[in-house]
C-alpha positions as CSV (number, residue, x, y, z in Angstrom):
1,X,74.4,48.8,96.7
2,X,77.2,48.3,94.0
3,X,80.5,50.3,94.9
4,X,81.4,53.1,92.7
5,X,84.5,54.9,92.2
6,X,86.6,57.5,89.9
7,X,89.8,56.7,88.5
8,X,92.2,59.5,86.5
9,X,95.2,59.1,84.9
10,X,97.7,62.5,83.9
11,X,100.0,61.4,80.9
12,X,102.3,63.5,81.5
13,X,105.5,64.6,80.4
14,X,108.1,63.2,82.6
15,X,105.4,61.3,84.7
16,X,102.2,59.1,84.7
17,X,100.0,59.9,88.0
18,X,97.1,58.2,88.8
19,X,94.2,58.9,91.1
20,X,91.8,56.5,92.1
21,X,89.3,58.6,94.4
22,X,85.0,57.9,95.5
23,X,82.2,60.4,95.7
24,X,82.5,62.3,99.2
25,X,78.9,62.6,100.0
26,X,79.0,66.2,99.7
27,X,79.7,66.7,96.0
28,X,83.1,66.5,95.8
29,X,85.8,63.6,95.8
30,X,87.9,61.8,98.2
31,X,91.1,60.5,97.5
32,X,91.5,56.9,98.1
33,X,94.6,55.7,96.0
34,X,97.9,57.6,94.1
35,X,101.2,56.6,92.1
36,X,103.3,58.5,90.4
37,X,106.0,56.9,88.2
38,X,108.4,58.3,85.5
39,X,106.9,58.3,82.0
40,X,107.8,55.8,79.5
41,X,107.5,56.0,75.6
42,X,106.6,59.4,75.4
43,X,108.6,62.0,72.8
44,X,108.1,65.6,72.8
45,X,105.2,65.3,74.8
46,X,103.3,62.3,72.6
47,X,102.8,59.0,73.3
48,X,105.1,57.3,70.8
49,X,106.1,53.8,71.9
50,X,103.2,51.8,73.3
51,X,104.1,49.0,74.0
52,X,107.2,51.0,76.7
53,X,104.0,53.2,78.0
54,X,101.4,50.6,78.8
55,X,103.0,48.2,81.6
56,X,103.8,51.7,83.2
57,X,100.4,53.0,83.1
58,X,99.0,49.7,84.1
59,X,101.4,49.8,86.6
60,X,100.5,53.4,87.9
61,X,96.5,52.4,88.4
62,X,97.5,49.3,89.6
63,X,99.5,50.6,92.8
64,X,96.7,53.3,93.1
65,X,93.9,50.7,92.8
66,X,95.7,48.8,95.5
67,X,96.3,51.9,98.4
68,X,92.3,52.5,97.6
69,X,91.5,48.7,98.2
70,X,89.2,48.6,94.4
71,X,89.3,47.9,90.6
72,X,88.8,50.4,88.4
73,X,87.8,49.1,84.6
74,X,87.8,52.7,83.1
75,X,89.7,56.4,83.6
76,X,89.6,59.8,82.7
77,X,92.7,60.5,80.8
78,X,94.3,63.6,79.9
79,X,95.7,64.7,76.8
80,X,97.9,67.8,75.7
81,X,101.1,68.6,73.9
82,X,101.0,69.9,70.1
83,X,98.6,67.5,68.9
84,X,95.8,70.5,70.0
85,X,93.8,73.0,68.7
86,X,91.2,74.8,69.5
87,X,88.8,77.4,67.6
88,X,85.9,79.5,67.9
89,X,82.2,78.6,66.2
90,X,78.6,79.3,65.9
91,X,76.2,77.0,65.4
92,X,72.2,78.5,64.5
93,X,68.8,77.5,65.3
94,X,65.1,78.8,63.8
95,X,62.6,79.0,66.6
96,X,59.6,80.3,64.8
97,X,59.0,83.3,62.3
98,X,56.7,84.9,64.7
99,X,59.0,84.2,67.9
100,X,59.2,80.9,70.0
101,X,60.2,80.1,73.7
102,X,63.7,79.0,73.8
103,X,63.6,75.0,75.2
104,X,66.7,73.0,76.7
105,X,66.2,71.1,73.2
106,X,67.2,74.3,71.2
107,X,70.6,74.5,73.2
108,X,71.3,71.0,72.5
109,X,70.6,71.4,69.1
110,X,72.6,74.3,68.6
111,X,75.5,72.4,70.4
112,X,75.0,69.7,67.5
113,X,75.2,72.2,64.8
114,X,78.8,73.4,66.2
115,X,79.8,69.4,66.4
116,X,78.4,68.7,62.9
117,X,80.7,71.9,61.5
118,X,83.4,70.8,59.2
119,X,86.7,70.2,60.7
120,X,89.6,67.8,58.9
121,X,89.0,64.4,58.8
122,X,92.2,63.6,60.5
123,X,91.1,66.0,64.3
124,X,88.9,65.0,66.7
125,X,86.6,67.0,68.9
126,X,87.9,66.3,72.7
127,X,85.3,69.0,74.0
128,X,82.6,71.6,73.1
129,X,82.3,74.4,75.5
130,X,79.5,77.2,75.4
131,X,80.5,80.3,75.6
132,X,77.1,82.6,75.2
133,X,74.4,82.7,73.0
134,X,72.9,85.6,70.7
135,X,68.8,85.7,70.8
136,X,67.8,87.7,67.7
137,X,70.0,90.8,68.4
138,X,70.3,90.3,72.1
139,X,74.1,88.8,72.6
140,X,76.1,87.6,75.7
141,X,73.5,85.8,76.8
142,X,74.5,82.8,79.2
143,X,71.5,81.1,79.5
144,X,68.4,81.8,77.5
145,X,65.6,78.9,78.5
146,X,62.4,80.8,78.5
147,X,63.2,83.9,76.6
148,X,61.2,84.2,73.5
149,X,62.6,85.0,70.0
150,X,62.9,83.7,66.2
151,X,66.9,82.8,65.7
152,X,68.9,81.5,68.5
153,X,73.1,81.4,67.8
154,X,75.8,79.9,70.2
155,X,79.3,80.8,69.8
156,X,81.6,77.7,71.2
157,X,84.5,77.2,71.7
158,X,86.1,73.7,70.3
159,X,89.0,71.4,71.6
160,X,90.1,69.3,68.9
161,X,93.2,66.8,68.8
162,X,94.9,64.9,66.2
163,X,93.2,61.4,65.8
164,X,96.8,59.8,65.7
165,X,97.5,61.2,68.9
166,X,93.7,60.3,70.6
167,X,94.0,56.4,69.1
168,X,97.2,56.6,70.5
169,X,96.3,57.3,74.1
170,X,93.3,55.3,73.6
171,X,95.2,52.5,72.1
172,X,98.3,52.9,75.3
173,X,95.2,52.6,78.4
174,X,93.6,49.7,76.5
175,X,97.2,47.4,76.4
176,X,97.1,47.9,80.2
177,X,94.0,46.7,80.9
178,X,91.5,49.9,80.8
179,X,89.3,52.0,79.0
180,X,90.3,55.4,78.6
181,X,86.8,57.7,79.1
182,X,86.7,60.4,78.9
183,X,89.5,62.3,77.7
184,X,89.9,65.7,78.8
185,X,91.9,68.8,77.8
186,X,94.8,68.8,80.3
187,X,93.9,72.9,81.5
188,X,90.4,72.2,81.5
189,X,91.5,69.3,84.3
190,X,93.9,71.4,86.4
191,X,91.5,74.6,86.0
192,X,89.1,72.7,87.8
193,X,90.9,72.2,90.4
194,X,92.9,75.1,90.7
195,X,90.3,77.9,90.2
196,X,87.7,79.4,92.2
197,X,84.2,80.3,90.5
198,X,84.8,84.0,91.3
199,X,88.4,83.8,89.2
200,X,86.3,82.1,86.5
201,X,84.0,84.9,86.4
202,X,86.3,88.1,86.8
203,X,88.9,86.5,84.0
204,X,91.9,84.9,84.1
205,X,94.5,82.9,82.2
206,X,95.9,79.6,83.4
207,X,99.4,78.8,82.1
208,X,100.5,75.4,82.6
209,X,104.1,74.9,82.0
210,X,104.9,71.2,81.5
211,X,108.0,69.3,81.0
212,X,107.6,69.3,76.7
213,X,105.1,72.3,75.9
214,X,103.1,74.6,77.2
215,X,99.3,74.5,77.6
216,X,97.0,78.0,78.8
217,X,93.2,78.4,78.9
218,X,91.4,82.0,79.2
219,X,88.6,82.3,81.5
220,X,86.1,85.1,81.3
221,X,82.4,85.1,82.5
222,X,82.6,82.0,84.2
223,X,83.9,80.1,81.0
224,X,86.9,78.9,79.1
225,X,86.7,81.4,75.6
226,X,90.6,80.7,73.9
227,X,93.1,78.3,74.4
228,X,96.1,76.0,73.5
229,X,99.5,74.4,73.2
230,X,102.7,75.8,72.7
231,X,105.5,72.8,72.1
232,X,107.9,74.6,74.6
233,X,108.7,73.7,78.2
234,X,110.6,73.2,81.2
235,X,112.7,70.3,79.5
236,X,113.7,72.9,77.0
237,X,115.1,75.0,79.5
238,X,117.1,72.4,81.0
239,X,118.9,71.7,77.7
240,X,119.7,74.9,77.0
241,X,121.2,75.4,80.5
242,X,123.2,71.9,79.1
243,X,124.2,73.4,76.0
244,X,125.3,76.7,77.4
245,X,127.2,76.2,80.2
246,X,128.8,72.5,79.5
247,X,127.0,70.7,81.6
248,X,124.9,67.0,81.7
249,X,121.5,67.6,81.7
250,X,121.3,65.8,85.1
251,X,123.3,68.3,86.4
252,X,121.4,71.2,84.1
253,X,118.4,70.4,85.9
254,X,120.0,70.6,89.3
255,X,121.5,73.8,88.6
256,X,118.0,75.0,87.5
257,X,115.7,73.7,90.1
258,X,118.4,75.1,92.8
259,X,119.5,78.1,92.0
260,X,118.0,79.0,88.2
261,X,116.1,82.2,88.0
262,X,114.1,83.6,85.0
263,X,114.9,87.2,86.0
264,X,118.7,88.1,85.5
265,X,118.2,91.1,87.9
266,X,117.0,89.2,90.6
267,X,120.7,86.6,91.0
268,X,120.9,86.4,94.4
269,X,123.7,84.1,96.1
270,X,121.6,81.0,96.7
271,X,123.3,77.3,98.4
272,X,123.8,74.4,96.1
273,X,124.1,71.1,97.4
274,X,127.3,70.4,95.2
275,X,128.8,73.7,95.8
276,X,128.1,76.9,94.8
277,X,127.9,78.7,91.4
278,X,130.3,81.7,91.3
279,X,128.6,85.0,90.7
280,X,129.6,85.0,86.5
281,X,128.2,81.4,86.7
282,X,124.9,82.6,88.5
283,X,124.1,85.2,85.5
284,X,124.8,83.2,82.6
285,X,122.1,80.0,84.1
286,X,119.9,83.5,84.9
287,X,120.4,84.7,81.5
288,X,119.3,81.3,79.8
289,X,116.3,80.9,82.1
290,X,115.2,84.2,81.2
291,X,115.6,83.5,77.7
292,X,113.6,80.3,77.3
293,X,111.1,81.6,80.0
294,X,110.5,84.4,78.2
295,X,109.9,83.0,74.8
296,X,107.8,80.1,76.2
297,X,105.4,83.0,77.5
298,X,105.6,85.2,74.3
299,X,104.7,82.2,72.5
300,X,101.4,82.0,74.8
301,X,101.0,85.6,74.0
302,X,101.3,85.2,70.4
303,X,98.4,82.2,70.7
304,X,96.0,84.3,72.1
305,X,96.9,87.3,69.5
306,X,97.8,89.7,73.0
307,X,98.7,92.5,71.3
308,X,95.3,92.6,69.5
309,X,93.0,91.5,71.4
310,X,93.7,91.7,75.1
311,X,90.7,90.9,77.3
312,X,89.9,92.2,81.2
313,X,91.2,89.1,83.0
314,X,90.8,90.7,86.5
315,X,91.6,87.8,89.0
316,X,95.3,87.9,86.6
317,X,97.6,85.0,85.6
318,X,97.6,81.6,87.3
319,X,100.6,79.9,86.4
320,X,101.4,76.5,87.1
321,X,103.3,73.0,86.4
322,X,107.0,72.1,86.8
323,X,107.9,74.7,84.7
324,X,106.6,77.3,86.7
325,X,108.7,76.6,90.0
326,X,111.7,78.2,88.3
327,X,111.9,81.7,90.5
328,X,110.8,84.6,89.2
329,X,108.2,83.1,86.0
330,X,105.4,85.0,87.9
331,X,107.2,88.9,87.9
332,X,108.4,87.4,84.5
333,X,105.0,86.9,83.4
334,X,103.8,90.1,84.8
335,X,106.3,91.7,82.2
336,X,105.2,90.2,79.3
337,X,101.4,90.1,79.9
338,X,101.1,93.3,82.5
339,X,98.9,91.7,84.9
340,X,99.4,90.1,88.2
341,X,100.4,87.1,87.8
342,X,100.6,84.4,90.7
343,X,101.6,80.2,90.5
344,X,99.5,77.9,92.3
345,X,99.8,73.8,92.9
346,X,98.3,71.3,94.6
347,X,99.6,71.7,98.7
348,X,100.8,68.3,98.6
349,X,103.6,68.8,95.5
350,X,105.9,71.0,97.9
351,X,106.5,68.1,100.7
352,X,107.3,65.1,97.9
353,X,110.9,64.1,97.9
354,X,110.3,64.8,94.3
355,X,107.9,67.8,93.6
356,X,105.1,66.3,91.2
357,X,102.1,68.5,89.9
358,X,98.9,66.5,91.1
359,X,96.7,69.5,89.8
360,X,95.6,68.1,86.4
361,X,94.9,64.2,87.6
362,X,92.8,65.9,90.9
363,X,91.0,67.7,88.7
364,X,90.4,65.0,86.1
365,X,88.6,63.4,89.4
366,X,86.4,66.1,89.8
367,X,85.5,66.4,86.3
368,X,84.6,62.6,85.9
369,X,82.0,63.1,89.0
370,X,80.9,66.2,87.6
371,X,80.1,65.6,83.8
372,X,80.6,61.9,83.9
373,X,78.6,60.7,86.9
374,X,77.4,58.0,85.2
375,X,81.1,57.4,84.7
376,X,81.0,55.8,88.4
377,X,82.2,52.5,87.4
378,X,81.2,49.5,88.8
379,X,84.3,47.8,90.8
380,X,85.5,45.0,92.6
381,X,86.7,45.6,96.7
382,X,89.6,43.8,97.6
383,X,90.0,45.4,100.9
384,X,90.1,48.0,103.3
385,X,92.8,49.5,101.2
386,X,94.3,52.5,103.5
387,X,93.4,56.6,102.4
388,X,96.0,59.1,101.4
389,X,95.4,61.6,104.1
390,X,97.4,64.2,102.8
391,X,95.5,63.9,99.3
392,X,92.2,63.7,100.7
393,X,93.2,67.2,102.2
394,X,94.1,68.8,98.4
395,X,90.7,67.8,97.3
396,X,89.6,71.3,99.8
397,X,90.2,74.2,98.0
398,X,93.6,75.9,98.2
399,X,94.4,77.9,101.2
C-alpha cells in the first residue's frame, strides 16, 4: 500500500517551521520530521520578496523531509498578518411550503449560498465556518438533519484574505518546489492544537501574539463565531524598548525577553546575563512593555467590539506566541478583558536553545488529517529517516 504522509509549513514572522508528520493509527498524528529557520523576505508580517523566501522554505521541508526519511509534494500553509478579515453571514434555503425534512444536501447548500455572497473582487475566502442554523423560528440550532420545517438559515462565519497576499504565498511554496494546500487561518491552526473540546464549548478567546501583528479567534459552543488581525506585535515592542531607552534592537530584545515585564508594578530585581538593569532602568523597559502590551490587547478588544458585545467565554483567555512570554501579558490581559486569562505553548518551545512556537504548524498537521484526509499525499521513502521524540510527545494533549 502507497505511503502517505502530512506536511505543514507556519510562515511565520521571524521564522518558517515545518512539520512533516503520518497518520498515528489512532486518529491523530505523529511527528516524523521538523526545521525551523529564520524567515526571509517577509515585511510587516507579508511575504514580500519571493525569490529571498522560497530557497528558505524549500530549505525548511527539505531538512524536515529528510529527519522523516519521505517527500512531500504538497503542505498545508498558514496565513495571517493584516491581509485578513473576517465577517459574519447568512445564507437561506426553501424546504417546502408545507414543511420538508432537513437533508445533509440543504446544509451544503446553504454553505454555498454564504460562499456565493458578494465579497470584493480583490479577497478571497480561506474558510467558511458554521456557526448554527435557524429552522423557521427555531435558532441556535447546531445540527438540524431530520428536523422538519419550510426555511432553513445558517449564520457563518467567513475568513477572507487579500488575493495579493494568497498568490503570494501560493506563488513563494510553488518556487520551492510544492503545492501549497490548503491554507489555513493561522488561530484556526494553533486552536487546534491548543484547545480542548470542553474550552471550545464553555467559550474562550485565543490570542496569538506574533512577531508583526496579532491574531485572536473566539470560541463559543464548540465553534469559532469572531476573529482577526491586529498589525501589532512582539517586534513592535522590542523597537520601542530601542527607541526609548537607547539601545540596538539586539540588545532591546535581550533586555525584553530577560527581564521585560508588561506590568510596571510587578519590577522585581531579575539576573541579566550582561549585567543587571538598575532599578530606574527596570521601570522605564516595564513601563514600555506595558504600553505596547497593553495597546496590542485593546486593539484585540476593539476588534471584537468588547465593550458592546461581550460574550460568556467561561474556560477565559488563552494567550499564546512569542509575544506572549513577556511576564505578566496574562494578569495584563486579565485587566483589560476581566477574565482569567492563561498562556499556553507547545511543551517542546520551553527546552529550544531558542524558544519557537510549534503550536500553529502542529496544528496545521492535525487539520490536514482531519478535513484534508484525502490530502494524504502520495510520497517517495528514502529511508528509515529517525523520529523527533520530543515532538511526537507534543502531539498528546498538554499536560
Amino acid at each position: 500500500m502507497e505511503d502517505r504522509i502530512l506536511a505543514a509549513l507556519d510562515l511565520g514572522g521571524t521564522r518558517f517551521r515545518a512539520v512533516v508528520a503520518e497518520p498515528d493509527g489512532k486518529g491523530g498524528v505523529a511527528i516524523s520530521g521538523h526545521a525551523s529557520l529564520p524567515a526571509r523576505g517577509v515585511q510587516r508580517g507579508q511575504l514580500s520578496d519571493l525569490s529571498a523566501a522560497a530557497p528558505v522554505i524549500r530549505q525548511a521541508l527539505l531538512t524536515a523531509s529528510i529527519e522523516a526519511g519521505a517527500s512531500p509534494h504538497s503542505v498545508a500553509v498558514s496565513i495571517g498578518s493584516d491581509c485578513i478579515r473576517s465577517l459574519s453571514a447568512r445564507g437561506v434555503v426553501g424546504l417546502s411550503s408545507s414543511g420538508g425534512s432537513v437533508r445533509s444536501e440543504h446544509l451544503e447548500s446553504a454553505e454555498q449560498r454564504v460562499r456565493s455572497m458578494g465579497i470584493p473582487f480583490d479577497r478571497v475566502i480561506l474558510g467558511c465556518i458554521p456557526v448554527e442554523y435557524c429552522l423557521d423560528e427555531r435558532p441556535g440550532l447546531q445540527n438540524p438533519v431530520g428536523m422538519v420545517g419550510a426555511r432553513l438559515e445558517l449564520e457563518a462565519h467567513l475568513i477572507t484574505a487579500s488575493q495579493s497576499s494568497v498568490s503570494a504565498v501560493v506563488r513563494a511554496v510553488s518556487m520551492a518546489g510544492y503545492s501549497a494546500e490548503p491554507l489555513v487561518f493561522g488561530p484556526e491552526a494553533a486552536a487546534r492544537y491548543l484547545l480542548r473540546d470542553g474550552q471550545r464549548q464553555q467559550g474562550c478567546l485565543l490570542i496569538d501574539i506574533g512577531a508583526e501583528s496579532t491574531q485572536y479567534a473566539l470560541f463559543y459552543r464548540g465553534r469559532m463565531r469572531q476573529s482577526g488581525v491586529v498589525p501589532v506585535g512582539g517586534n513592535h515592542v522590542t523597537r520601542d524598548v530601542a527607541y526609548g531607552m537607547g539601545l540596538e534592537p539586539e540588545d532591546a530584545e535581550a533586555h525584553k525577553r530577560r527581564q521585560g515585564l508588561a506590568l510596571r508594578s510587578a519590577v522585581v530585581a531579575q539576573p541579566l546575563h550582561k549585567g543587571p538593569l538598575d532599578e530606574t532602568q527596570r521601570s522605564t523597559l516595564a513601563a514600555i512593555c506595558e504600553a505596547r502590551q497593553h495597546e496590542i490587547l485593546e486593539l484585540v478588544a476593539n476588534g471584537l467590539q468588547w465593550g458592546i458585545s461581550r460574550p460568556a467565554l467561561a474556560a477565559g483567555i488563552i494567550l499564546t506566541g512569542g509575544g506572549a512570554r513577556l511576564s505578566g501579558t496574562a494578569e495584563l490581559a486579565e485587566q483589560v478583558f476581566a477574565l482569567r486569562a492563561t498562556t499556553l505553548r507547545a511543551p517542546g518551545d520551553d527546552y529550544a536553545d531558542e524558544p519557537d512556537s510549534w503550536a500553529t504548524a502542529l496544528g496545521l498537521a492535525e487539520h490536514a488529517l482531519e478535513h484534508d484526509g484525502d490530502l494524504g499525499l502520495p510520497v517517495v521513502r528514502v529511508g528509515e529517516g529517525r523520529l523527533w521524540d520530543n515532538m511526537k510527545r507534543w502531539i498528546g494533549r498538554l499536560v
